[in-house]
Biopython code that builds the backbone (N, CA, C, O; Angstrom):
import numpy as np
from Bio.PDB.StructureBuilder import StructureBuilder

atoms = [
    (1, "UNK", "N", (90.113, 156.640, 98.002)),
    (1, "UNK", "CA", (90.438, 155.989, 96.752)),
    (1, "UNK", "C", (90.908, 154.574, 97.048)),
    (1, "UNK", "O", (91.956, 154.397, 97.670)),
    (2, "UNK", "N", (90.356, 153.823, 96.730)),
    (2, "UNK", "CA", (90.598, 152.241, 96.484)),
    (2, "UNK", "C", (92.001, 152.120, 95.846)),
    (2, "UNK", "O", (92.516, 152.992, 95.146)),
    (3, "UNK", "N", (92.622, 150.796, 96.209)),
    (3, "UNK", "CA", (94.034, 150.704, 95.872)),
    (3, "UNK", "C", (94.181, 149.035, 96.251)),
    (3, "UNK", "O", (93.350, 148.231, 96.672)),
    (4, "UNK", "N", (95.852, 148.879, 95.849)),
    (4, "UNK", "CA", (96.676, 147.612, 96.438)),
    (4, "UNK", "C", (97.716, 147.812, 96.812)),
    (4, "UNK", "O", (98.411, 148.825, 96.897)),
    (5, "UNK", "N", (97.825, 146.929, 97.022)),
    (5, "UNK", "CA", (99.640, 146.986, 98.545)),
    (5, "UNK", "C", (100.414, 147.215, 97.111)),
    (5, "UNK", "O", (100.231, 146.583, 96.070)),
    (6, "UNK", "N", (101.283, 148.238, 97.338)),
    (6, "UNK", "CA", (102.404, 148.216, 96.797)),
    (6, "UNK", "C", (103.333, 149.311, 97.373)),
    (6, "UNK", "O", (103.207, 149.841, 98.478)),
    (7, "UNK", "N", (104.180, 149.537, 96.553)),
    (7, "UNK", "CA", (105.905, 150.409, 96.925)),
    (7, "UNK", "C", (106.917, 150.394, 96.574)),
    (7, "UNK", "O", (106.980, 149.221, 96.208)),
    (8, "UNK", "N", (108.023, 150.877, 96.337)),
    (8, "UNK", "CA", (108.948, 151.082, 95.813)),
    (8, "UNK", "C", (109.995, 149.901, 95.641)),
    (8, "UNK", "O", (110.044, 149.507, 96.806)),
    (9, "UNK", "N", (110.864, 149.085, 94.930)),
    (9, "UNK", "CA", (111.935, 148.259, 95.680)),
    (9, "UNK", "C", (112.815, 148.459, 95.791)),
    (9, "UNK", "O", (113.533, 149.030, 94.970)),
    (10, "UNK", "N", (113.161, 148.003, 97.024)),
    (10, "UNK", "CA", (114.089, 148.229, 97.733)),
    (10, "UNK", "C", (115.773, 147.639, 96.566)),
    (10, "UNK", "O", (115.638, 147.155, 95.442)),
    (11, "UNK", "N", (117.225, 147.882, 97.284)),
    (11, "UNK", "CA", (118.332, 147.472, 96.435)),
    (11, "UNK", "C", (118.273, 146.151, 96.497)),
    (11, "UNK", "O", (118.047, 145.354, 97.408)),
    (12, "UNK", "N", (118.650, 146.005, 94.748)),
    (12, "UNK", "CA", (118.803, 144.458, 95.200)),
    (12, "UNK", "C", (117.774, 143.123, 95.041)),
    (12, "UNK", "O", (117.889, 141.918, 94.816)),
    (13, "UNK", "N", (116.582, 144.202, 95.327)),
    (13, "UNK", "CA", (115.140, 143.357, 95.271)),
    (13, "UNK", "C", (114.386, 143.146, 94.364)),
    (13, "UNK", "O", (113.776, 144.115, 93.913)),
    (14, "UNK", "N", (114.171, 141.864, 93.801)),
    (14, "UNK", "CA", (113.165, 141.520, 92.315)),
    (14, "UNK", "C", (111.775, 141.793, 92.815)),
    (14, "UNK", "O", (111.330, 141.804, 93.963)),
    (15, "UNK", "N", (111.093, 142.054, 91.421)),
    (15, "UNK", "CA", (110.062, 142.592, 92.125)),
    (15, "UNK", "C", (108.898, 141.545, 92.711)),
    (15, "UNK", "O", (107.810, 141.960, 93.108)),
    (16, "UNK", "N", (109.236, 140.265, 92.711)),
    (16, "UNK", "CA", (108.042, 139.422, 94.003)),
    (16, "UNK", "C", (108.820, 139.817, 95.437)),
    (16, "UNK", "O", (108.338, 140.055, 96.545)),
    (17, "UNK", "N", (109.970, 139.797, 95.062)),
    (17, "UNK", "CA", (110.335, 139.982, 96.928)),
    (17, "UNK", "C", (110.090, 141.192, 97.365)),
    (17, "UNK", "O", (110.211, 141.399, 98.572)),
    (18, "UNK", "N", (109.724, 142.174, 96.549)),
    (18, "UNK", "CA", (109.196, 143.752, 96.609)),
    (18, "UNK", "C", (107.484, 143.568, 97.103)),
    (18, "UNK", "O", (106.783, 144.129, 97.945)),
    (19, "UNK", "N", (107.305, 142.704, 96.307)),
    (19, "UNK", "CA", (105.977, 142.512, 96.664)),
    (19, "UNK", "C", (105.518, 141.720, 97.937)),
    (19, "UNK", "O", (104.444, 141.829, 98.530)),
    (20, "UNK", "N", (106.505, 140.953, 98.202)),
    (20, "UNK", "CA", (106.090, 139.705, 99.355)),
    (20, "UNK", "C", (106.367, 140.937, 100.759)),
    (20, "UNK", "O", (105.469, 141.000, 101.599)),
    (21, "UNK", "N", (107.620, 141.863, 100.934)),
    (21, "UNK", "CA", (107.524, 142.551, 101.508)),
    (21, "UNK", "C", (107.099, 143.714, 102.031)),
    (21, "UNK", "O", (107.307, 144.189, 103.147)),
    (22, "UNK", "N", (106.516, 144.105, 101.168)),
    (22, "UNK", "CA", (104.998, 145.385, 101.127)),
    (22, "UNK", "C", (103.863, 144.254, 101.898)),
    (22, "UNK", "O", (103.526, 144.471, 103.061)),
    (23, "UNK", "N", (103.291, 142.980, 101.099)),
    (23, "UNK", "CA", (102.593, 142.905, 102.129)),
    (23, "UNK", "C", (102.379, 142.477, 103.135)),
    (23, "UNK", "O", (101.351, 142.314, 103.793)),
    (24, "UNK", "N", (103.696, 142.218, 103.323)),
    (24, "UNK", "CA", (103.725, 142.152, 105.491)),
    (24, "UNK", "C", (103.755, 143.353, 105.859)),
    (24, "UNK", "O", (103.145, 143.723, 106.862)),
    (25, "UNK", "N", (104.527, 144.227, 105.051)),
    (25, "UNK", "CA", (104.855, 145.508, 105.696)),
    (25, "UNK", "C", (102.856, 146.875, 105.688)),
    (25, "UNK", "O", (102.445, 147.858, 106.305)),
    (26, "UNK", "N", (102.481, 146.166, 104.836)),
    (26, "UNK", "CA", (101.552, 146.915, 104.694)),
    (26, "UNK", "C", (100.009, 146.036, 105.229)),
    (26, "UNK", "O", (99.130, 146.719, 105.753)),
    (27, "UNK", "N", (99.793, 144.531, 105.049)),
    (27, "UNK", "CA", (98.542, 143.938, 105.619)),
    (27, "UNK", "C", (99.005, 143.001, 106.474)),
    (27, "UNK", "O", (98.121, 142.348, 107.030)),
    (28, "UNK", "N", (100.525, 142.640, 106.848)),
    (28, "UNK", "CA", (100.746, 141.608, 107.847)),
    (28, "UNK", "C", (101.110, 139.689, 107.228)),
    (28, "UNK", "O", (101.211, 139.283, 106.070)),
    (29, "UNK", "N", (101.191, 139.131, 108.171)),
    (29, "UNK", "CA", (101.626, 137.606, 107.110)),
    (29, "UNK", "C", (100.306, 137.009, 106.180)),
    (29, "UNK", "O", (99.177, 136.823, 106.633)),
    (30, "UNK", "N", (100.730, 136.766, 104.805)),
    (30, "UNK", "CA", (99.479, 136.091, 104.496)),
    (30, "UNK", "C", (100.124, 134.867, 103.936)),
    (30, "UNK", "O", (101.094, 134.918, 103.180)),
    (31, "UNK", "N", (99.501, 133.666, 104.370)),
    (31, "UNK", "CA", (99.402, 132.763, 103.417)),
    (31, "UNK", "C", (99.368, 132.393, 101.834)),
    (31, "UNK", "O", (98.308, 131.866, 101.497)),
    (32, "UNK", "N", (99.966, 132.502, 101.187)),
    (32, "UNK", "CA", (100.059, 132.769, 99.780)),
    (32, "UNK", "C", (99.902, 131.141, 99.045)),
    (32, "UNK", "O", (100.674, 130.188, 99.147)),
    (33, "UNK", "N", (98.952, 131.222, 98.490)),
    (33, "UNK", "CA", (98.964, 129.526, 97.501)),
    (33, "UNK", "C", (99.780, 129.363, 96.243)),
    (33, "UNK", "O", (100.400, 128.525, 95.588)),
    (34, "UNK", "N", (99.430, 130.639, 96.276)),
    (34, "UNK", "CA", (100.052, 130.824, 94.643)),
    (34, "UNK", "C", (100.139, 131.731, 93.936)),
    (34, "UNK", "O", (99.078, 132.158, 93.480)),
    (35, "UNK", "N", (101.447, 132.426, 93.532)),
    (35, "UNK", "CA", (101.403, 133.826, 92.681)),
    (35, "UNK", "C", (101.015, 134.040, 90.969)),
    (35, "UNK", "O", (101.480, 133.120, 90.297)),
    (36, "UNK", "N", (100.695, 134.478, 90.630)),
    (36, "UNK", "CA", (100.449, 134.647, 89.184)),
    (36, "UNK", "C", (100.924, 136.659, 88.588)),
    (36, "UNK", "O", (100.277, 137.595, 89.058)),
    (37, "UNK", "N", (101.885, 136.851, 87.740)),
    (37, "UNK", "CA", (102.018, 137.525, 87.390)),
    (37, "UNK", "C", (100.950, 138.706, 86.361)),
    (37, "UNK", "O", (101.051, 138.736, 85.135)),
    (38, "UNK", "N", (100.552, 139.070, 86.679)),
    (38, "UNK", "CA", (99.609, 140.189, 86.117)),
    (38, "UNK", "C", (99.670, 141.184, 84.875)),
    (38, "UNK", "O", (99.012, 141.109, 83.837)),
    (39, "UNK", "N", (100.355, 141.868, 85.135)),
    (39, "UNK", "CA", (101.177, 142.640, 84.342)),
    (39, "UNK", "C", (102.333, 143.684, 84.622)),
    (39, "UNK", "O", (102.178, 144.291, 85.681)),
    (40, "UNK", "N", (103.234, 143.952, 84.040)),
    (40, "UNK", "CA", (104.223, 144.402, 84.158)),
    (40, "UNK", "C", (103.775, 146.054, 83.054)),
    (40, "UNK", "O", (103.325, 145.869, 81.923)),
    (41, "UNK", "N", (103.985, 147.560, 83.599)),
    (41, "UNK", "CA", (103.730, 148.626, 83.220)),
    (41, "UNK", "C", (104.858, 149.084, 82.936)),
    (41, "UNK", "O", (105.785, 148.713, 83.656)),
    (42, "UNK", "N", (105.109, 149.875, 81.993)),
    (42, "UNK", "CA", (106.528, 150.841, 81.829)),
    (42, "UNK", "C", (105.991, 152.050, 81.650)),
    (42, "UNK", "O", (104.793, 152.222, 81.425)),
    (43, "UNK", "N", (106.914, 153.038, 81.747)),
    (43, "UNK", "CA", (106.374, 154.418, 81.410)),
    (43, "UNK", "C", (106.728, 154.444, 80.231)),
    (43, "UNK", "O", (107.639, 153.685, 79.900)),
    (44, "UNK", "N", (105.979, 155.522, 79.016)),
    (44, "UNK", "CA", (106.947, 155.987, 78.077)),
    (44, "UNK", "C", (108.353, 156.250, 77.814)),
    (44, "UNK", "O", (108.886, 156.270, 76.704)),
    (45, "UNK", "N", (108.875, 156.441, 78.890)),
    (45, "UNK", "CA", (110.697, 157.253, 79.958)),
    (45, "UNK", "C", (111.016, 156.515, 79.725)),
    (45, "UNK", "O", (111.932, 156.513, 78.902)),
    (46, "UNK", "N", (110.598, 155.486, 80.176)),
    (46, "UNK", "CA", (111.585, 153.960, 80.469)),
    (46, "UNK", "C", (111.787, 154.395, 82.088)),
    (46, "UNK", "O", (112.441, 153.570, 82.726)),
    (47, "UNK", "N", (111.275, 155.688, 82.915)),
    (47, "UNK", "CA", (111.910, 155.839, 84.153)),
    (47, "UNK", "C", (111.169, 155.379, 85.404)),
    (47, "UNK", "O", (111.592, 155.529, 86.550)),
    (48, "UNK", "N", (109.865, 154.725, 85.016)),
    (48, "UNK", "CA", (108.699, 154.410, 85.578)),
    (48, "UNK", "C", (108.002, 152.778, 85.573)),
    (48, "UNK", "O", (107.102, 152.388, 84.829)),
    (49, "UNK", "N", (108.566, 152.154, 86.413)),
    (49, "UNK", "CA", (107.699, 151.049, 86.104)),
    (49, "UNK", "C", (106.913, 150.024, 87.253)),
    (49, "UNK", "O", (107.246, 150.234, 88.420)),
    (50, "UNK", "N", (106.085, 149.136, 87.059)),
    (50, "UNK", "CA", (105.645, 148.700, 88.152)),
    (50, "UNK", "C", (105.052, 147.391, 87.754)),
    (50, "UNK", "O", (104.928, 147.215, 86.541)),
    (51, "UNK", "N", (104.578, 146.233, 88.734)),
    (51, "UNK", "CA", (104.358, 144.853, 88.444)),
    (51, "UNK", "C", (103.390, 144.277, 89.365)),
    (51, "UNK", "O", (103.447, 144.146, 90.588)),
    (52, "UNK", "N", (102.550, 143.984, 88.582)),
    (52, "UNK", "CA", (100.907, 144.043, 89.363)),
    (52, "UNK", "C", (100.903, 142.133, 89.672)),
    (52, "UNK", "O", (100.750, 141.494, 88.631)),
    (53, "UNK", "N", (101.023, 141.446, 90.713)),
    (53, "UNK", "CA", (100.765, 140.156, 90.883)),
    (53, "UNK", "C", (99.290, 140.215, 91.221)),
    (53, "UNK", "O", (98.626, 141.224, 91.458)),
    (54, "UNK", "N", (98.866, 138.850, 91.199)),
    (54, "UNK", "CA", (97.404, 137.944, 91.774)),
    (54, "UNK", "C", (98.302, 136.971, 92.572)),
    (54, "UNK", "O", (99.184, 136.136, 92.369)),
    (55, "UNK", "N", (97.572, 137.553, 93.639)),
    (55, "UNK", "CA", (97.824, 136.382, 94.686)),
    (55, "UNK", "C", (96.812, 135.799, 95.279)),
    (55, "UNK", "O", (95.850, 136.502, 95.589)),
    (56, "UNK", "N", (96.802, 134.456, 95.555)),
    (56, "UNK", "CA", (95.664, 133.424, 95.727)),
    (56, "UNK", "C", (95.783, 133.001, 96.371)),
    (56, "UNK", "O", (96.649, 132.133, 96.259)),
    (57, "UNK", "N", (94.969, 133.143, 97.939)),
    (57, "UNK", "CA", (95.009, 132.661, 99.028)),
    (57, "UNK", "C", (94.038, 131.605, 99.227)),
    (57, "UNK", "O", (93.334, 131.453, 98.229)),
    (58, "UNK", "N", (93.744, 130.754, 100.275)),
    (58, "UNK", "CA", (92.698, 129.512, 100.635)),
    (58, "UNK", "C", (91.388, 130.369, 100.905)),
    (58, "UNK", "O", (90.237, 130.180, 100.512)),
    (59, "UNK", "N", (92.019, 131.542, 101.835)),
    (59, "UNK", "CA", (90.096, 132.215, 102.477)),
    (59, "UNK", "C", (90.425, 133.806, 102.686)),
    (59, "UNK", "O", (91.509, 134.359, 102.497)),
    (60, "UNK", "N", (89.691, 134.155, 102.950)),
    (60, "UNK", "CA", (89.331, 135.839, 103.294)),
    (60, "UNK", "C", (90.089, 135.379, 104.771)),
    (60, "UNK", "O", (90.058, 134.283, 105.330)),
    (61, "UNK", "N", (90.879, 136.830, 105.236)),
    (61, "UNK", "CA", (91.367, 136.818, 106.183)),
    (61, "UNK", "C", (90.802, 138.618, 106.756)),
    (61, "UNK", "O", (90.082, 139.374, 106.104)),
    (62, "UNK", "N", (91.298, 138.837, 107.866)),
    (62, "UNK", "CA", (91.067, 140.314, 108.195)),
    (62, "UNK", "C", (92.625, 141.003, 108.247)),
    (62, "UNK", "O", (93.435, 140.834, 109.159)),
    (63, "UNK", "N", (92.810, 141.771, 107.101)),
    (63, "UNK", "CA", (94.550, 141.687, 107.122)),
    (63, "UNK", "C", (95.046, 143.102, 108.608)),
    (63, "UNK", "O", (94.219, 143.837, 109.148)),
    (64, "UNK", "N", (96.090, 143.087, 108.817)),
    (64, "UNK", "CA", (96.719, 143.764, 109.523)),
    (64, "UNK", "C", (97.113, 145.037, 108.755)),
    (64, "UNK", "O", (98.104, 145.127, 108.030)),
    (65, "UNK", "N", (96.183, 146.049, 109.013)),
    (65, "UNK", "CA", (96.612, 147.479, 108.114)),
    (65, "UNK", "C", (97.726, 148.310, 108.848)),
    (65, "UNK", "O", (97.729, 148.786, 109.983)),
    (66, "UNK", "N", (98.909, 148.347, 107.600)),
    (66, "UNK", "CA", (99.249, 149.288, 108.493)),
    (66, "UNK", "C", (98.756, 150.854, 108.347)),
    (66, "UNK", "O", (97.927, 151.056, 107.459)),
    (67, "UNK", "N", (99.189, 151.985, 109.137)),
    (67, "UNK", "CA", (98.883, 153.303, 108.632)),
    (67, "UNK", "C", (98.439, 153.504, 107.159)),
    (67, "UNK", "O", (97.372, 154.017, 106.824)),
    (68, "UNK", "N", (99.524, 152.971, 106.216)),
    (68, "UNK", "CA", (99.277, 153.966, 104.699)),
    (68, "UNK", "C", (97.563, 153.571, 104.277)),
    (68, "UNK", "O", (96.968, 154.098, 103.337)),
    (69, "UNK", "N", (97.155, 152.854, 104.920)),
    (69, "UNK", "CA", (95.427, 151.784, 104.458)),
    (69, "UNK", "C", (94.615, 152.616, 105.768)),
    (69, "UNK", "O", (94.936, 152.891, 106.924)),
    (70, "UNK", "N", (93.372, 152.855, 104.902)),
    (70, "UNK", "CA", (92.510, 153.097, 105.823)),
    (70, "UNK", "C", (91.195, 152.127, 106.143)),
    (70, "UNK", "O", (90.483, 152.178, 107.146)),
    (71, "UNK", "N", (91.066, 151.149, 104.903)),
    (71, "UNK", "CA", (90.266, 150.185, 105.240)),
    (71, "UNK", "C", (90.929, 149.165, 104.603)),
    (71, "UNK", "O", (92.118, 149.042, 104.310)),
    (72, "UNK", "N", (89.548, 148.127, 104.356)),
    (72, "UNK", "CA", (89.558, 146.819, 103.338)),
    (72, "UNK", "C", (88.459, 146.125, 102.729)),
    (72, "UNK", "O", (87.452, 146.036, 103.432)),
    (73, "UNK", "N", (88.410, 145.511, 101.357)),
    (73, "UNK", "CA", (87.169, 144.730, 101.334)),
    (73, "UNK", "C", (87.480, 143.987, 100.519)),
    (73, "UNK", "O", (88.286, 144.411, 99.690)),
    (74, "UNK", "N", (87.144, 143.008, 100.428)),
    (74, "UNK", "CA", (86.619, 141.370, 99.584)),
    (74, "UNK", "C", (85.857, 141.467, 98.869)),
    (74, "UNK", "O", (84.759, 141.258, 99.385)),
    (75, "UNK", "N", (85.781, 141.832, 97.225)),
    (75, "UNK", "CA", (84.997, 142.282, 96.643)),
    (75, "UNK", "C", (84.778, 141.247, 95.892)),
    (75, "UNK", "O", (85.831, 140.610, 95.928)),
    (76, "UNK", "N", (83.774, 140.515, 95.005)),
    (76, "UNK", "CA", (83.044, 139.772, 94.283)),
    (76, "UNK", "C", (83.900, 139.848, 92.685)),
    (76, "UNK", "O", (84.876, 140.584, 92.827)),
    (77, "UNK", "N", (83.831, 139.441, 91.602)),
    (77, "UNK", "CA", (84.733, 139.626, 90.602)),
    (77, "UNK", "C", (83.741, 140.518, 90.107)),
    (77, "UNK", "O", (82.571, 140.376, 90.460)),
    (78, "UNK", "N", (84.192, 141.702, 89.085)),
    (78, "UNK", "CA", (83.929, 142.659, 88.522)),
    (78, "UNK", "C", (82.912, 143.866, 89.622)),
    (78, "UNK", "O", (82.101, 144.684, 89.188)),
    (79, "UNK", "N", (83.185, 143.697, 90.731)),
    (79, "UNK", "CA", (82.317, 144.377, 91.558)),
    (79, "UNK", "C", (83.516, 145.236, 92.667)),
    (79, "UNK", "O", (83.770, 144.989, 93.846)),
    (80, "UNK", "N", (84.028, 146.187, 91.852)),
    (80, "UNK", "CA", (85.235, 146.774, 92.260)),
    (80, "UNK", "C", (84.608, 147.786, 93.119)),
    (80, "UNK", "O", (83.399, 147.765, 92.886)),
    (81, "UNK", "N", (84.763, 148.256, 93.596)),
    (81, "UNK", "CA", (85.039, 149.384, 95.024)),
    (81, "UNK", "C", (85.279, 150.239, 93.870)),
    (81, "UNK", "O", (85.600, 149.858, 92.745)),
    (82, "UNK", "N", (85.063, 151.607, 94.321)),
    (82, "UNK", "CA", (84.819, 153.028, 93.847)),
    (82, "UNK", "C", (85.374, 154.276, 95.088)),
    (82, "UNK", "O", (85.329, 153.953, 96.275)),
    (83, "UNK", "N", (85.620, 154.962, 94.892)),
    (83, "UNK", "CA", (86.611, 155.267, 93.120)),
    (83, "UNK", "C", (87.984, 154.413, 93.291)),
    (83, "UNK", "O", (88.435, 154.048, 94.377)),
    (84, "UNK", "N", (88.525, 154.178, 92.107)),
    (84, "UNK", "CA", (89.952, 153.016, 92.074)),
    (84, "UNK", "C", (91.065, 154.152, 91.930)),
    (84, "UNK", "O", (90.971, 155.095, 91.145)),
    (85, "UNK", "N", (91.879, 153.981, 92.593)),
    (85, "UNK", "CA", (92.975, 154.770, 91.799)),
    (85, "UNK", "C", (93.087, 153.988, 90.389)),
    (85, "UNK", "O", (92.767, 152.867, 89.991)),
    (86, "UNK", "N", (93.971, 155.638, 89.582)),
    (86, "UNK", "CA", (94.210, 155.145, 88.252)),
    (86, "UNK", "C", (94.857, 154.356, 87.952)),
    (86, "UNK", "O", (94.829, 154.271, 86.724)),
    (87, "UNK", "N", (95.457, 153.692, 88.361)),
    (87, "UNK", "CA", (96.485, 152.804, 87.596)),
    (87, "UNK", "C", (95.400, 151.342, 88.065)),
    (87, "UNK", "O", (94.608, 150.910, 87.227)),
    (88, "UNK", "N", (95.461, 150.953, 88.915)),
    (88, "UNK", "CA", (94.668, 149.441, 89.258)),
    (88, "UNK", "C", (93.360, 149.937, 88.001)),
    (88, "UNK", "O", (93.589, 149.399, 86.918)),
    (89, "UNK", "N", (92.543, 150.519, 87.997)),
    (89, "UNK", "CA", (91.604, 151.223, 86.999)),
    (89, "UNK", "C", (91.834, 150.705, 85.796)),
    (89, "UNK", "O", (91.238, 149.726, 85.349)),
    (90, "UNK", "N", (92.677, 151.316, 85.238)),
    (90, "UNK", "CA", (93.564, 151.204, 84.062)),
    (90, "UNK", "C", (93.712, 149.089, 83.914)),
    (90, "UNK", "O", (93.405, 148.307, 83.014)),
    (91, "UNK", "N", (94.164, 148.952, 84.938)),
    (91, "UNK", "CA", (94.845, 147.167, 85.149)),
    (91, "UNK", "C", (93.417, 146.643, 84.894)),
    (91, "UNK", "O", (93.227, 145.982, 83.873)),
    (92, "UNK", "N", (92.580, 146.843, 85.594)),
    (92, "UNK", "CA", (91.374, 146.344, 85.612)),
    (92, "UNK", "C", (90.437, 146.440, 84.516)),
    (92, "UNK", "O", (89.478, 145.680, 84.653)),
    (93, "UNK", "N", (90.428, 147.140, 83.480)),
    (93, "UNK", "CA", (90.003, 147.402, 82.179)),
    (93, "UNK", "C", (90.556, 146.472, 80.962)),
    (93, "UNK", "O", (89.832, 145.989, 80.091)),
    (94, "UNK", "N", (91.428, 146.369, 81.018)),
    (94, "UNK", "CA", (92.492, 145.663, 80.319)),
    (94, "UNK", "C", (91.919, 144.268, 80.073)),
    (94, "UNK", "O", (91.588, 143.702, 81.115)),
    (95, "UNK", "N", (91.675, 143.410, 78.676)),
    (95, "UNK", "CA", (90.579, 142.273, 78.705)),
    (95, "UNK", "C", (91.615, 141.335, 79.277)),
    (95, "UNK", "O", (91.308, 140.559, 80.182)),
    (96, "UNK", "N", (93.204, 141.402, 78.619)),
    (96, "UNK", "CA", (93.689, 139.850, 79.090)),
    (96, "UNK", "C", (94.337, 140.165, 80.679)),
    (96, "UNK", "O", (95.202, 139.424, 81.144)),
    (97, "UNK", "N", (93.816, 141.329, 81.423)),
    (97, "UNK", "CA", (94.287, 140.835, 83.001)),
    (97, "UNK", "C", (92.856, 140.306, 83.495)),
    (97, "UNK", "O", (92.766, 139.415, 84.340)),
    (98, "UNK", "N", (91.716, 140.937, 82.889)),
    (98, "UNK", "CA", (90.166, 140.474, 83.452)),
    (98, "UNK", "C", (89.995, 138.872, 83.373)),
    (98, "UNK", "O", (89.609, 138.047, 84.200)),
    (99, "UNK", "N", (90.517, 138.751, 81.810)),
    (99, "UNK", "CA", (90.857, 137.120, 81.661)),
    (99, "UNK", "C", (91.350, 135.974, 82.794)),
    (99, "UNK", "O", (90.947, 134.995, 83.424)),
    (100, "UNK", "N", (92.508, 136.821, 82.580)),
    (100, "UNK", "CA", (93.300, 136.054, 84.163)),
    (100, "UNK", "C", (93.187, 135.840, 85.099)),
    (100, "UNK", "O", (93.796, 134.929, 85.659)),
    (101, "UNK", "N", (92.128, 136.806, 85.802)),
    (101, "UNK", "CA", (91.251, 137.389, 86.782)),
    (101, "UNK", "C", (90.614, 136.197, 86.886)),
    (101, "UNK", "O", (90.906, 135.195, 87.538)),
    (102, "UNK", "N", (89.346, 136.525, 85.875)),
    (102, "UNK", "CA", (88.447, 135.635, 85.986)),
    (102, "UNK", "C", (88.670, 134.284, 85.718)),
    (102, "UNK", "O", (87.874, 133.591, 86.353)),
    (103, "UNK", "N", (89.462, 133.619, 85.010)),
    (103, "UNK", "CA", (89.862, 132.392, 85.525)),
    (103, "UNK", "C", (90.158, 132.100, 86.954)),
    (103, "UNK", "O", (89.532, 131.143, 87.411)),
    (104, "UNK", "N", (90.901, 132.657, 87.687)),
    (104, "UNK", "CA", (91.030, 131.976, 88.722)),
    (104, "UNK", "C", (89.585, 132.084, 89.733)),
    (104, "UNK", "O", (89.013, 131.149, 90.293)),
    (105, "UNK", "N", (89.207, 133.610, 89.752)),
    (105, "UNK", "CA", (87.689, 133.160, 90.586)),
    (105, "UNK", "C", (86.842, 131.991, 90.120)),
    (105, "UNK", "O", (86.046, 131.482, 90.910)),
    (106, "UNK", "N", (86.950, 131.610, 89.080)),
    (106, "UNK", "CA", (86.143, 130.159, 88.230)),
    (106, "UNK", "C", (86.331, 129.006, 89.086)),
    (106, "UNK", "O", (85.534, 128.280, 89.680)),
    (107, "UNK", "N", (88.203, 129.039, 88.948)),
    (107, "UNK", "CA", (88.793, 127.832, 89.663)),
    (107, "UNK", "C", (88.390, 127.827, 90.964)),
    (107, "UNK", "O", (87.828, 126.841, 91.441)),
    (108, "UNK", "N", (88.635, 128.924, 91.664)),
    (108, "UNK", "CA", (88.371, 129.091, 93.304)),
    (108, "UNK", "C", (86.957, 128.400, 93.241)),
    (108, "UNK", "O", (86.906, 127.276, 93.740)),
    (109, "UNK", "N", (85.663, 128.976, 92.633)),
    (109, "UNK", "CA", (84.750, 128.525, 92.846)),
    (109, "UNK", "C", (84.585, 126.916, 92.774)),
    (109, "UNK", "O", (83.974, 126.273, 93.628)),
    (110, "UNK", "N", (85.147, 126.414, 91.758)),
    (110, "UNK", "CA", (84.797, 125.153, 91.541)),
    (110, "UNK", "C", (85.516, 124.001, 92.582)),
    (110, "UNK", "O", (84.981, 122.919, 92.822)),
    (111, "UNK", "N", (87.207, 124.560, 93.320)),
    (111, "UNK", "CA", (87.944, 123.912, 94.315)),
    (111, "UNK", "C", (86.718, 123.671, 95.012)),
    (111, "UNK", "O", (86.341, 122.502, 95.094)),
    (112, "UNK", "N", (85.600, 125.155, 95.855)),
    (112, "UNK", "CA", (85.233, 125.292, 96.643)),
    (112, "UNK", "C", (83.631, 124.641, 97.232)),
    (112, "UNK", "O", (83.040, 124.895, 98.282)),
    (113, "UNK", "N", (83.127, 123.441, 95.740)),
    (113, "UNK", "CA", (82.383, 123.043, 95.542)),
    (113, "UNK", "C", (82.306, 121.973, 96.580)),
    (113, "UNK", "O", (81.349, 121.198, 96.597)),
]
sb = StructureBuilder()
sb.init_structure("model")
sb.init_model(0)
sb.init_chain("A")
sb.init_seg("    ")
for serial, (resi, resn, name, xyz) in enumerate(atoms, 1):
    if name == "N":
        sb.init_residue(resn, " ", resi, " ")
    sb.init_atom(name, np.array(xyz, "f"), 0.0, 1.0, " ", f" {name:<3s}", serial, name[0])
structure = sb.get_structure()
């Protein structure tokens, strides 16, 4: 099942520094250009929640997996890997995160002209 770095946060921790530390802890150092907030999920409970960033790097790198990953890929926009877990699934359906999405692959492309 296809997925993204994520995990629990730790005390204390907002959730980019939750995030900046999953992914060292999970693909190793990356270069980060620029974060963009995604969306933020709640459960019905209120006991459940989680916060999906875009992060925008300069290039494809080969990240450092740790254990919980069994692979990786660089996928094209709307050309998702199969099967997704549900929740990224769910994120990815959604028109104004596709929006957001796809703006920045636009931009990337056009920097990259």
């Amino acid at each position: 099942m296809w997925g993204i770095v994520g995990g629990n946060l730790e005390k204390l921790e907002t959730a980019w520094q939750g995030a900046e530390r999953e992914i060292r802890e999970e693909i190793g150092e990356v270069d980060i250009l620029k974060i963009m907030p995604l969306e933020k999920f709640v459960a019905r409970d209120n006991d459940f929640s989680f916060h999906t960033y875009l992060c925008i790097i300069k290039k494809e790198f080969i990240p450092d997996l740790n254990p919980e990953h069994d692979g990786y890929a660089w996928v094209a926009y709307k050309k998702w890997p199969r099967p997704l877990h549900y929740g990224l699934k769910n994120t990815l359906q959604k028109k104004h995160n596709l929006s957001k999405i796809e703006t920045v692959f636009h931009l990337g492309e056009l920097l990259n002209k």
